[in-house]
C-alpha positions, -999 to 999 in steps of 0.1 A, spaced: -27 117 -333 -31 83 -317 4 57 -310 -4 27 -320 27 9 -321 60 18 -308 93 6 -312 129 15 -300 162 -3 -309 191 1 -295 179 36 -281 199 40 -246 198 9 -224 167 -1 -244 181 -31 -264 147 -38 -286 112 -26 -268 80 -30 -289 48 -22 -270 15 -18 -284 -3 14 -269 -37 22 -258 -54 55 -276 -68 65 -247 -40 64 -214 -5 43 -214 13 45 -174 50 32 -177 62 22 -138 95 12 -127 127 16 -106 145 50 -113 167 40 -144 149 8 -157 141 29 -191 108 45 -189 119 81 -195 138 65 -221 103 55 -239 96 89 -237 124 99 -249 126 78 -279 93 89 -292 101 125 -281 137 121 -303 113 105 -334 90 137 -335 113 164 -330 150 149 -340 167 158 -301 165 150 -273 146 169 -241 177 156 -217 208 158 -238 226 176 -270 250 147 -275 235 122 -303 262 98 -287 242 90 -257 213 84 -269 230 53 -289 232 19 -271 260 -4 -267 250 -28 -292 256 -12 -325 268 29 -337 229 35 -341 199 34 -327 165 34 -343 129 45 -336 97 31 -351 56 46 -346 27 31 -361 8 66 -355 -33 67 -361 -43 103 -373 -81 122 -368 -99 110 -397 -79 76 -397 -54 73 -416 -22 55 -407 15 70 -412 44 45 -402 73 70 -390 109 62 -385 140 75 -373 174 61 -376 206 79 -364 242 71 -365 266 99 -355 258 130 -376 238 110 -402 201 105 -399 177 90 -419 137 98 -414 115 78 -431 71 83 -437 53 54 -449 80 44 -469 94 70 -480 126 91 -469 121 126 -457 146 154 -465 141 177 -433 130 162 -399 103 188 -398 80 166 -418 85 140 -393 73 176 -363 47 181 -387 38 138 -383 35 139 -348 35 167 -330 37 159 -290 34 177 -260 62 171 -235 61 179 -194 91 168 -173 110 170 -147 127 205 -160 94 221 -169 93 248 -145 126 260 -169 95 273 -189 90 301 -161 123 307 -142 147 294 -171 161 313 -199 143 334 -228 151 304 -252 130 280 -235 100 303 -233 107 314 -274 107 277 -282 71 269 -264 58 296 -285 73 286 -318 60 251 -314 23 265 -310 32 285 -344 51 259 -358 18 240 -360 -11 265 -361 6 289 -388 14 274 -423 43 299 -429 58 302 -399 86 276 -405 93 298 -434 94 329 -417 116 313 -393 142 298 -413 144 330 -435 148 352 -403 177 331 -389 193 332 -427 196 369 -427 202 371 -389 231 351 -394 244 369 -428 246 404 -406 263 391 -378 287 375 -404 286 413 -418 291 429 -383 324 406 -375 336 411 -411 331 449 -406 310 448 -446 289 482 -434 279 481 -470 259 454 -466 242 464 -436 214 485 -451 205 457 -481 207 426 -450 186 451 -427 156 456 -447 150 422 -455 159 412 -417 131 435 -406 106 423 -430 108 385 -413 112 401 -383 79 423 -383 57 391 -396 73 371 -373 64 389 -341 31 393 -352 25 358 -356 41 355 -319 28 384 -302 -9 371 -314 0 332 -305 6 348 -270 -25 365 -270 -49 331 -275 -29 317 -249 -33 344 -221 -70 343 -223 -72 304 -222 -46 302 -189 -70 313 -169 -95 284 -172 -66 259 -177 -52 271 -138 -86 265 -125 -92 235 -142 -61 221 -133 -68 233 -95 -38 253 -94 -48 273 -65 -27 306 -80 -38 341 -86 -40 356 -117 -13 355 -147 -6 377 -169 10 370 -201 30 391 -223 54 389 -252 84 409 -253 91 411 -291 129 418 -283 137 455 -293 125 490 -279 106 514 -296 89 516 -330 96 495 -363 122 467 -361 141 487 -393 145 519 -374 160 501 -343 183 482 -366 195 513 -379 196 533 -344 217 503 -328 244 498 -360 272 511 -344 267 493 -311 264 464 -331 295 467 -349 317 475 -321 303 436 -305 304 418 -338 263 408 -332 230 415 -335 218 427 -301 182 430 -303 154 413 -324 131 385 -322 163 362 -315 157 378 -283 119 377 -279 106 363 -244 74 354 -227 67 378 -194 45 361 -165 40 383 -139 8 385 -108 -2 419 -107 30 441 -108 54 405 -98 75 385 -120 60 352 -119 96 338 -113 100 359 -82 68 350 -64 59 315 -69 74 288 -55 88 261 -74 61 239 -72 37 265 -78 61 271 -112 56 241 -122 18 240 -118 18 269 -144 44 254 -164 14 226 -168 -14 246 -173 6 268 -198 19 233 -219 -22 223 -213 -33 251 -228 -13 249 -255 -22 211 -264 -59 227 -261 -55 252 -287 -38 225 -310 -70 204 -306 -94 232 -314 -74 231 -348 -88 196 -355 -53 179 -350 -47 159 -314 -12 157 -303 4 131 -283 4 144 -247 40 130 -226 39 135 -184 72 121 -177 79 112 -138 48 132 -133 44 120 -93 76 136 -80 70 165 -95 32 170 -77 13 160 -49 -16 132 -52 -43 159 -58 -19 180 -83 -10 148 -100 -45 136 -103 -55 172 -117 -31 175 -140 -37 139 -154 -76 141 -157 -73 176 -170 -51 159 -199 -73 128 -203 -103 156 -205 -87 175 -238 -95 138 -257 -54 132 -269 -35 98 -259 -16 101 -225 16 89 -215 26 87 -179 56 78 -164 68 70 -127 84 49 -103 52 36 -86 29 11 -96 -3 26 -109 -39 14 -116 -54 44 -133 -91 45 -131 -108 40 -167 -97 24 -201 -56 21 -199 -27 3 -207 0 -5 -177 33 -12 -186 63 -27 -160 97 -13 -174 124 -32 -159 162 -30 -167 154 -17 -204 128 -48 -211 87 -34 -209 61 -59 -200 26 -52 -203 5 -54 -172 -29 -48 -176 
């Protein structure tokens, strides 16, 4: 998926930017706080429907109106163009392809999907379960046609027990188990062999992207000890009653990075996390381009978070997997080969080369 056109109104302090963008490499450069994460942002916000630096819809709006809006003239594989849109006001939202309104902002996921590295990356190794579970579900979420099923119908019944658990309905436990464990079970699968394809292509991404770190393991924790999900559901009812919850599951799934017998997290350094932080968001952008479909690759502020030689592995690593780069950062760059440079100054974006 190539940007061809992007367009943000009222998004943040960005009053109305329209840029057109080059297929190949776009570098936005400014003072801290002139708007180019908010570029980012915006088209980050367009694919997924949030926002990688905030939870409150509220400051993502502007100052000129209660919404903001967010337009991509988007170029797919084989040429065909999708017009996307976003508009949000409050709790509303309106999504709109080629025309047409969409009913789940999923489609819009499905549209454009988009690779994201900033600042908070290294949260992928030394930050919570949630944010390791969520870079595995996006690889699903686009290389497994059920998935978003599986998904949804896991967190239905997931949330039906726990409402059972707190209502103390033990008579519903056995019906809401069995069809718990059945998404559960297919779900892990999918994740436990997503996690798989990934830990055999690390290795080449690390060395590709001159990482200079040992070897990483990679394992998925499905989230529950010992054999079928059912049987542990069963084994842990009355500890589950007596805290109202469901305390083991995929909802608790995680991603285990260790070198040799070491929790990644306890070894590395922080700059060394977020090397493998991205290698591990490389890798996965890879494995979405062996699929036939290209996503938009986003290395937001990439120059304070790597030296020259990390930042210029990184980039031509991402340049080498054929998908459009973004770059943003505070320093006026002239990268080598066919670009697009872009001066972002109090919200306003002015092409320079």
């Amino acid at each position: 998926m190539i940007i061809r056109k992007l367009q943000a109104e009222n998004f943040r302090n960005l009053q109305r930017v329209e840029l057109a963008a080059h297929p190949r490499l776009n570098y936005l450069y400014g003072a801290n706080g002139a708007g180019k994460t908010s570029i980012l942002e915006s088209m980050v916000v367009l694919a997924r429907g949030r926002s990688f630096r905030t939870t409150q819809t509220a400051e993502l709006i502007g100052p000129d109106s209660g919404t903001f809006r967010v337009f991509a003239l988007a170029e797919a594989e084989n040429g065909a163009v999708q017009r996307l849109g976003l508009e949000r006001s409050g709790k509303r939202w309106r999504g709109r392809r080629n025309g047409e309104d969409l009913s789940q902002l999923s489609q819009l996921t499905r549209s454009l999907p988009l690779v994201l590295m900033e600042p908070d990356s290294h949260l992928l190794i030394s930050g919570p379960p949630e944010v390791r579970r969520r870079y595995v579900d996006w690889g699903m979420f686009h290389v497994e046609p059920g998935f978003l099923e599986t998904w949804r119908n896991l967190a239905r019944a997931l949330k039906q027990r726990n409402a059972a658990l707190r209502g103390n309905q033990a008579n519903m436990l056995d019906s809401l188990d069995a069809v718990m464990a059945q998404h559960a079970e297919l779900l892990s699968k999918h994740r436990h062999h997503h996690t798989e394809i990934i830990a055999r292509n690390l290795q080449p991404m690390l060395a590709a992207v001159n990482s200079g770190l040992p070897d990483i393991a990679v394992r998925y924790q499905r989230g529950w000890s010992g054999g079928d999900y059912l049987d542990a559901l069963r084994a842990n009812r009355v500890r589950d009653i007596e805290r109202g919850m469901t305390l083991s599951g995929p909802h608790r799934a995680d991603l285990e990075f260790t070198c040799g017998d070491v929790p990644a997290r306890s070894l590395l350094s922080r700059g060394e996390q977020k090397v493998l932080a991205a290698a591990l968001l490389l890798t996965q952008a890879e494995l979405l381009v062996s699929t036939g479909e290209k996503p938009v690759i986003l290395l937001d502020d990439l120059a304070s978070e790597f030296d020259r030689f990390h930042f210029d592995s990184v980039l031509q690593r991402a340049l080498t997997i054929g998908c459009q780069v973004w770059v943003s950062g505070t320093q006026e760059e002239h990268p080598a080969g066919a670009c697009s440079v872009f001066h972002v100054e109090q919200g306003r974006v002015r092409e320079v080369i």
